[in-house]
C-alpha positions in Angstrom: 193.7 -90.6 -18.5 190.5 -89.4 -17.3 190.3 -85.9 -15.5 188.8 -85.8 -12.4 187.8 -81.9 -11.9 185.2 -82.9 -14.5 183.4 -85.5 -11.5 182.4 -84.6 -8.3 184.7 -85.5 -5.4 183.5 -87.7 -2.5 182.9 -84.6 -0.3 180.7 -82.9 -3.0 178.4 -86.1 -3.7 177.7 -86.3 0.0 176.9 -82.8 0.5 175.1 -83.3 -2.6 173.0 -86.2 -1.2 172.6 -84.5 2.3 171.2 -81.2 0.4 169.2 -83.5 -1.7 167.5 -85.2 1.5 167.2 -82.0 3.4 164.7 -81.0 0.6 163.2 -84.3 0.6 162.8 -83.7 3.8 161.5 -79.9 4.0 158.3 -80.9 1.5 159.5 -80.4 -2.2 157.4 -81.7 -4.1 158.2 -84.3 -7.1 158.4 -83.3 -10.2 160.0 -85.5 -12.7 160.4 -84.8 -16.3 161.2 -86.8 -19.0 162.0 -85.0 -23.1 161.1 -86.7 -25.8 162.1 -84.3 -28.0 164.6 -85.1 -30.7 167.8 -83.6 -30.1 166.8 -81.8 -26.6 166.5 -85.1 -24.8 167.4 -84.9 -20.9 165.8 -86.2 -17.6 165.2 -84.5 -14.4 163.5 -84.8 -11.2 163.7 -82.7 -8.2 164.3 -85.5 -5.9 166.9 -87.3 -7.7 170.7 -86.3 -9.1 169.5 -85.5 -12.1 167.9 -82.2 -10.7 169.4 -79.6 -13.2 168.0 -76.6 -10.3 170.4 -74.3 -9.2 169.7 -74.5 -5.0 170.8 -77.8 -5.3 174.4 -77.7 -7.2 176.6 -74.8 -5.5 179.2 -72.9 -7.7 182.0 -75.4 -7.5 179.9 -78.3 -8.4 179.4 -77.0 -11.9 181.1 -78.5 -15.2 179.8 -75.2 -17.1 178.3 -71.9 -15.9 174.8 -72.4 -15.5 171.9 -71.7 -18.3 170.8 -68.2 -17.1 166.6 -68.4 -18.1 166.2 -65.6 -21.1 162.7 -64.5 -20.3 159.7 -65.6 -17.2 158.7 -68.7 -19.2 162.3 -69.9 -18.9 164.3 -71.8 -15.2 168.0 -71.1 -15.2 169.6 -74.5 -14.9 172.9 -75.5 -13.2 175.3 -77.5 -15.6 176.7 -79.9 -13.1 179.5 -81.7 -12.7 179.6 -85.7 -13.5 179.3 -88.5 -10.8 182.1 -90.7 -10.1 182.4 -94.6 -10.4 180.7 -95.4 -7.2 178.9 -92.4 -6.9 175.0 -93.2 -8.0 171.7 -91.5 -7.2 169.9 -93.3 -4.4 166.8 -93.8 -7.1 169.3 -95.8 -8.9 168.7 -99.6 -9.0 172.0 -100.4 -9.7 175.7 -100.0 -8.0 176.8 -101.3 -10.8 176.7 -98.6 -14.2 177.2 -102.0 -16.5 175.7 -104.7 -14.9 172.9 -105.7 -17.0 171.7 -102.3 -18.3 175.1 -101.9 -20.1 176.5 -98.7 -20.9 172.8 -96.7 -21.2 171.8 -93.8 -19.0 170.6 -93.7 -15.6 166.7 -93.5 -17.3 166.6 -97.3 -17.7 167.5 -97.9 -14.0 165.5 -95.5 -12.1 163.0 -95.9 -9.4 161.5 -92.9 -10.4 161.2 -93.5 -14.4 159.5 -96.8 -13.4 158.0 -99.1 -16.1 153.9 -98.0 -16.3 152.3 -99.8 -13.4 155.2 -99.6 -11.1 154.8 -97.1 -8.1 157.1 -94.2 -7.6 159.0 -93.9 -4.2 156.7 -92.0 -1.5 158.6 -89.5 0.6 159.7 -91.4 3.3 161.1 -94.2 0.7 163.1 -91.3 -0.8 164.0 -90.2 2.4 165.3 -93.8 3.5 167.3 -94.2 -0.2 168.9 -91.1 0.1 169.7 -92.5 3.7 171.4 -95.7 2.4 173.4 -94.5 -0.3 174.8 -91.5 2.5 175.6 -94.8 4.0 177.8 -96.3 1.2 179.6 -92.6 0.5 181.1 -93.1 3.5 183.1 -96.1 3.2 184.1 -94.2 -0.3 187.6 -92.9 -0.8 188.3 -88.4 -1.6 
């Protein structure tokens, strides 16, 4: 049986996505990151659900406290919770976490990790994603 405090509830992915836009919105800029290091490999991007920053996933959201940054070079980082089945970034190609990418990360379906030559979203594309999947949420049940 799967436990469900470890994945966000309906009402926490949409204030999630409304935060998300509301940055959009208010100019932060896109930064997108993507380690190659062996065993610290992770993605994030300020725009999209895999933001790891700590003004976008409020206490409750978290799966484990937050990384607290050790000296200036260093971000604290929030550890947040999972998304559910039908909860998916709006960057994500897919509504489907199996159809035809299988069972691998989010990486290999994103509009912002695009193949070389493909053009990230522009803010207002962002801005109309973000407006789409805020959409879907709410046909989704608690």
């Amino acid at each position: 049986m799967t436990d469900r405090t470890l994945y966000l509830t309906n009402e926490q992915y949409v204030a999630l996505l409304e935060r998300q836009r509301a940055r959009i919105e208010d100019s932060v800029a896109l930064e997108a990151e993507d380690s190659t290091t062996h065993g610290d490999k992770y993605t994030r991007c300020t725009w999209g659900l895999c933001s790891d920053e700590l003004e976008v996933w409020p206490e409750d959201t978290w799966l484990f406290p937050p990384f607290v940054a050790r000296s200036p070079n260093e971000q604290s980082t929030a550890r947040p919770k999972y998304l559910g089945d039908q909860q998916f970034c709006p960057f994500d190609r897919k509504d489907n976490r199996q159809a035809e990418f299988g069972s691998g990360g989010c990486f290999y379906r994103c509009r912002i990790f695009t193949p070389k030559g493909e053009p990230k979203p522009d803010r207002q594309q962002a801005l109309d994603l973000y407006q789409i999947r805020l959409k879907q949420a709410e046909g989704l049940e608690g």
